[in-house]
Residue frames as a rotation matrix with the C-alpha (Angstrom) as fourth column:
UNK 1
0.584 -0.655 -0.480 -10.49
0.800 0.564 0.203 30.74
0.137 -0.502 0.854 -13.61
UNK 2
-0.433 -0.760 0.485 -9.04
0.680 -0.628 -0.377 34.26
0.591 0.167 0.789 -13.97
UNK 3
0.317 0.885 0.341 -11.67
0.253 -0.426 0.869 35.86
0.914 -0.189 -0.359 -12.14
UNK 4
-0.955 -0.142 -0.262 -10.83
0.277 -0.096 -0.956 37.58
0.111 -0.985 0.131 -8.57
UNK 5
0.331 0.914 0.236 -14.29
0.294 -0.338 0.894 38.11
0.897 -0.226 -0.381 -6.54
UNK 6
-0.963 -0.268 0.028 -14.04
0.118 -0.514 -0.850 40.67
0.242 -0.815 0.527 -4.02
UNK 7
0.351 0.906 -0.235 -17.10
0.748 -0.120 0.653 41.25
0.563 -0.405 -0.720 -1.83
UNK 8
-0.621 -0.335 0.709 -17.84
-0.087 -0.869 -0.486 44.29
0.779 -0.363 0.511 -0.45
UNK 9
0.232 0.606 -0.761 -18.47
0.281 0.708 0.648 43.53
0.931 -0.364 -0.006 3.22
UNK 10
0.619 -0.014 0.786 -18.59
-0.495 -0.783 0.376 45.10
0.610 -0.621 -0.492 6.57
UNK 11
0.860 -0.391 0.327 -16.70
-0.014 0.623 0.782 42.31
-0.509 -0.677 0.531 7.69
UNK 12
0.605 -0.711 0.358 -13.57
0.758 0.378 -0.531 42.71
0.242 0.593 0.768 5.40
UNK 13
-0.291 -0.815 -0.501 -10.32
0.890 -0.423 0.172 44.50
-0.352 -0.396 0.848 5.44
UNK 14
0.787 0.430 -0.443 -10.10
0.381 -0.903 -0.199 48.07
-0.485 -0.012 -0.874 5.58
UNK 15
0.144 -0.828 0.543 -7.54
0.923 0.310 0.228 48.48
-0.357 0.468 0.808 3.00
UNK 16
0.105 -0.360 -0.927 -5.97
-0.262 -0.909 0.323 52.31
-0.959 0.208 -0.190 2.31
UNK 17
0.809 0.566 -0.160 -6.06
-0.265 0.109 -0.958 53.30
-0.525 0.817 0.238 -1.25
UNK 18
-0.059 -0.942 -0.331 -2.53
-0.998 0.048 0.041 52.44
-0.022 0.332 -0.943 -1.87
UNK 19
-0.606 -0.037 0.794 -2.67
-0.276 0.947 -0.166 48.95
-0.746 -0.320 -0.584 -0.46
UNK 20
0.491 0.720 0.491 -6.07
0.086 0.520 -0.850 48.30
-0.867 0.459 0.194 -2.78
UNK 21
0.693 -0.381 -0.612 -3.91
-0.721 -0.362 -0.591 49.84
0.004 0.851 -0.525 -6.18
UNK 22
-0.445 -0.895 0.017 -0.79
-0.894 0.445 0.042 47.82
-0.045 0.003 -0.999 -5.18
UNK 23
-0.343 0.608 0.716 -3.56
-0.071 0.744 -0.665 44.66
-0.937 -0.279 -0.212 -4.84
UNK 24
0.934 0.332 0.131 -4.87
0.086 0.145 -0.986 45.02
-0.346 0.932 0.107 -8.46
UNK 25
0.415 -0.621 -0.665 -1.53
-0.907 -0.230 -0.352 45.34
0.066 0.750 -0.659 -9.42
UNK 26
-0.385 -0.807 0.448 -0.54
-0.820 0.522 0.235 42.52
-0.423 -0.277 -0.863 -8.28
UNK 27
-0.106 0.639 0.762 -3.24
-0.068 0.760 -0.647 40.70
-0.992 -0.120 -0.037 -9.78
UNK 28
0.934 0.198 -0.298 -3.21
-0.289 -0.076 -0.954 42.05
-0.211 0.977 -0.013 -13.28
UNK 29
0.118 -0.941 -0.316 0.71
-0.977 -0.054 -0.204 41.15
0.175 0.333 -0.927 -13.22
UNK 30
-0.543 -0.182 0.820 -0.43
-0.592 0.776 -0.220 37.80
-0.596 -0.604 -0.529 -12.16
UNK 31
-0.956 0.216 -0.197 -2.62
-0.133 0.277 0.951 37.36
0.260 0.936 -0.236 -15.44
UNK 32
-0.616 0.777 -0.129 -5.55
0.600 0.357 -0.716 37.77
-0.510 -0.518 -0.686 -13.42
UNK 33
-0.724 0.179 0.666 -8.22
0.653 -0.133 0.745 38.65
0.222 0.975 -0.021 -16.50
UNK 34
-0.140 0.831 0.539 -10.99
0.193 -0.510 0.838 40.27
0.971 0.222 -0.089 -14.68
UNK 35
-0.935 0.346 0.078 -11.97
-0.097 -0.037 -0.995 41.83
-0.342 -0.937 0.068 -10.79
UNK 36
0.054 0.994 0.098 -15.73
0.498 -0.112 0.860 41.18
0.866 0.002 -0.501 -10.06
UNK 37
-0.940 -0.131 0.314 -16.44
-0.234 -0.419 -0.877 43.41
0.246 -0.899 0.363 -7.25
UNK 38
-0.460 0.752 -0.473 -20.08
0.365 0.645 0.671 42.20
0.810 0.136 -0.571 -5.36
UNK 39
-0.784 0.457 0.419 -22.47
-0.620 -0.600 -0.506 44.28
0.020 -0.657 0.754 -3.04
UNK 40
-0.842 0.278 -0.463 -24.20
0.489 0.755 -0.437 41.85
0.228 -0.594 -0.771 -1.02
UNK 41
-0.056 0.894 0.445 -28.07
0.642 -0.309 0.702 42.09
0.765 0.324 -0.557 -0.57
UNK 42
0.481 0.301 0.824 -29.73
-0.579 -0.596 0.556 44.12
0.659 -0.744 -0.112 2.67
UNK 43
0.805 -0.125 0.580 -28.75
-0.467 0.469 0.749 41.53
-0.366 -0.874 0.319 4.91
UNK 44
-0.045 -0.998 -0.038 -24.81
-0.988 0.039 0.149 40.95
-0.147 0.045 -0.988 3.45
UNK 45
0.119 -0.174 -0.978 -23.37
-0.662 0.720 -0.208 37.76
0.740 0.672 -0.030 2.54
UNK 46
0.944 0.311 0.108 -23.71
-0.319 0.781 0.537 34.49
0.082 -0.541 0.837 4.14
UNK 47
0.234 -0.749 0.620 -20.33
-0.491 0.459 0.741 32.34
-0.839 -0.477 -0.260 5.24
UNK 48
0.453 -0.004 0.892 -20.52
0.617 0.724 -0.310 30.38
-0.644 0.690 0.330 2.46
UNK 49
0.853 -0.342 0.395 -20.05
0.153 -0.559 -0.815 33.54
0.500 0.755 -0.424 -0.21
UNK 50
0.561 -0.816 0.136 -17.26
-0.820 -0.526 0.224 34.97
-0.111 -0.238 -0.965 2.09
UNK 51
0.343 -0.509 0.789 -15.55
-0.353 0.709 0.611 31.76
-0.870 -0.488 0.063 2.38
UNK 52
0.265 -0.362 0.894 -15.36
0.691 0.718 0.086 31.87
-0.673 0.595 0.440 -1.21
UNK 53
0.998 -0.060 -0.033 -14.36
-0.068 -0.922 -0.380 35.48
-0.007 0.382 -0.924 -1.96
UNK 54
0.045 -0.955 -0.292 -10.52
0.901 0.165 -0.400 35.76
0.431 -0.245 0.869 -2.79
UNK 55
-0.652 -0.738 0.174 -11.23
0.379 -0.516 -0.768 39.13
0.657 -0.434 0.616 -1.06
UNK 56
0.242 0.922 -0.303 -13.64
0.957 -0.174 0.234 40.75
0.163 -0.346 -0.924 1.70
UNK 57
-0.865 -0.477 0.154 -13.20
0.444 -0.872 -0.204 44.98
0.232 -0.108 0.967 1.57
UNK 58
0.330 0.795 -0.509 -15.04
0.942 -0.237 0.240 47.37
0.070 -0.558 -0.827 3.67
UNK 59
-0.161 -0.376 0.912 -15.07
0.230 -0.913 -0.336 51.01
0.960 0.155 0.233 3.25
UNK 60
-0.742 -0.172 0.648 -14.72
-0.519 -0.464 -0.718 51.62
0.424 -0.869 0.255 7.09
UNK 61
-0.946 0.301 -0.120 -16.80
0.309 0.731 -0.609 50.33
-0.096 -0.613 -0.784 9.91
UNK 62
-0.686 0.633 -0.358 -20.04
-0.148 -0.604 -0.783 52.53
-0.713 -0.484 0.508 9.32
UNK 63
-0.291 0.405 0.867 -22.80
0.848 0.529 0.037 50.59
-0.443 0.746 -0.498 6.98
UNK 64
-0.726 0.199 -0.659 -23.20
-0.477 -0.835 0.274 52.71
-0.495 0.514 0.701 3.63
UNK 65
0.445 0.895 0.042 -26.13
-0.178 0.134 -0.975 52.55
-0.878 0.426 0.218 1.31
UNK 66
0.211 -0.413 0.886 -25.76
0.894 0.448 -0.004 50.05
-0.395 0.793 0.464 -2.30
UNK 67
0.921 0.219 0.322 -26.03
0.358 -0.803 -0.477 53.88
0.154 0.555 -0.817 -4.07
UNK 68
0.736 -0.646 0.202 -22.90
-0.675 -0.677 0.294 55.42
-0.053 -0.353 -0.934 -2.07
UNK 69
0.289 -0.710 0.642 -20.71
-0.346 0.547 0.762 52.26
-0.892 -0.443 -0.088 -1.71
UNK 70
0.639 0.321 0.699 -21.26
0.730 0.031 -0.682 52.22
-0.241 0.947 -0.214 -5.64
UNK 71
0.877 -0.299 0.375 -19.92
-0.083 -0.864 -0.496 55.81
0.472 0.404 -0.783 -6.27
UNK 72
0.587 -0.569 0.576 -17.24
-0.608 0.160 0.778 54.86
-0.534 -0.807 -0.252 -3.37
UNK 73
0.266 -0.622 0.736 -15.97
0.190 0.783 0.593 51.78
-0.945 -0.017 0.327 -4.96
UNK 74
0.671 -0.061 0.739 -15.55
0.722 -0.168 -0.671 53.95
0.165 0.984 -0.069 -8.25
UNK 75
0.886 -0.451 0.110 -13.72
-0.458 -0.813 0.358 56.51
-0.073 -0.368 -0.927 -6.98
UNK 76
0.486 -0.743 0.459 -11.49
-0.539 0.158 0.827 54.18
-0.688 -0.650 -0.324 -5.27
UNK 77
0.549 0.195 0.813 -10.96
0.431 0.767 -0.475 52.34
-0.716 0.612 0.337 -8.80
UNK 78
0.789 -0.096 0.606 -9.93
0.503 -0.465 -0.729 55.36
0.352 0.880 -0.318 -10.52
UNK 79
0.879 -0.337 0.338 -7.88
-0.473 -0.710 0.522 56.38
0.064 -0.618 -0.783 -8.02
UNK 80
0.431 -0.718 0.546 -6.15
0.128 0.648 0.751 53.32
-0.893 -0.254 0.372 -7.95
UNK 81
0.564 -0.093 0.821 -5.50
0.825 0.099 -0.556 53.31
-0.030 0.991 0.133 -11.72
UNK 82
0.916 -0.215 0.340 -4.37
-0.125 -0.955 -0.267 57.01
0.382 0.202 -0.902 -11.28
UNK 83
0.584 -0.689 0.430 -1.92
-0.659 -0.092 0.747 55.82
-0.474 -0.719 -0.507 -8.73
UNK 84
0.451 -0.468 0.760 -0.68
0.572 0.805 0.156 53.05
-0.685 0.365 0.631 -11.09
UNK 85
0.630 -0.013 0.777 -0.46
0.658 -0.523 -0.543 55.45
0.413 0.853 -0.320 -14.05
UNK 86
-0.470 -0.750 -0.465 1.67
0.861 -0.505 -0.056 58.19
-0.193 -0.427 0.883 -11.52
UNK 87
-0.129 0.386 0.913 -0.42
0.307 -0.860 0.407 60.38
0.943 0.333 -0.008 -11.76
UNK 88
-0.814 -0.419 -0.403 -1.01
0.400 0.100 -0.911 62.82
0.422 -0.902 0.086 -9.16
UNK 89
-0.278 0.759 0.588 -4.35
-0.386 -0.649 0.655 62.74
0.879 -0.045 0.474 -8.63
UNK 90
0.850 0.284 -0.444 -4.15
0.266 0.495 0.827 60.63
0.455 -0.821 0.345 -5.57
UNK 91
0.152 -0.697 0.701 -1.66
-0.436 -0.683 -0.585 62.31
0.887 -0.217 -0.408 -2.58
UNK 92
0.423 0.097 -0.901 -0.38
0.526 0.784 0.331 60.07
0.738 -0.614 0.281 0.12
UNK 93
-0.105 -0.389 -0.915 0.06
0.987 0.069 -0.142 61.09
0.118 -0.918 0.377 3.53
């Protein structure tokens, strides 16, 4: 019941690393216990999974490989975390 499932999907929002940081924050401040994040087979999720994702996120419009959208969706994790923390390893604008 604490669970958010995000699916990473060419159909979801394109969400700037601020927006995603300010999104887990809002979720861990919301007592949400755990993100699942989900990379969807060769042929992406079906209606059904999306329709039950509390998020769809797409790293841009251009289809990456499970290996890169992997190393991507770390980055963008630590980045966020940096940006919670003030740190300044993430520079906006």
């Amino acid at each position: 019941p604490g669970t958010v499932h995000v699916l990473l999907d060419e159909k979801g929002e394109q969400l700037s690393s601020m927006m995603l940081a300010k999104m887990l924050e809002r979720w861990r401040d919301d007592g949400r216990r755990e993100v699942r994040f989900l990379l969807g087979a060769a042929d992406g999720f079906g209606d059904a999974e999306r329709g039950q994702a509390d998020l769809l996120l797409a790293f841009g419009k251009a289809t990456w490989p499970h290996l890169l959208a992997r190393v991507m969706l770390a980055e963008q994790l630590f980045r966020a975390t940096s940006i919670l923390a003030n740190h300044p390893y993430h520079r906006e604008g």
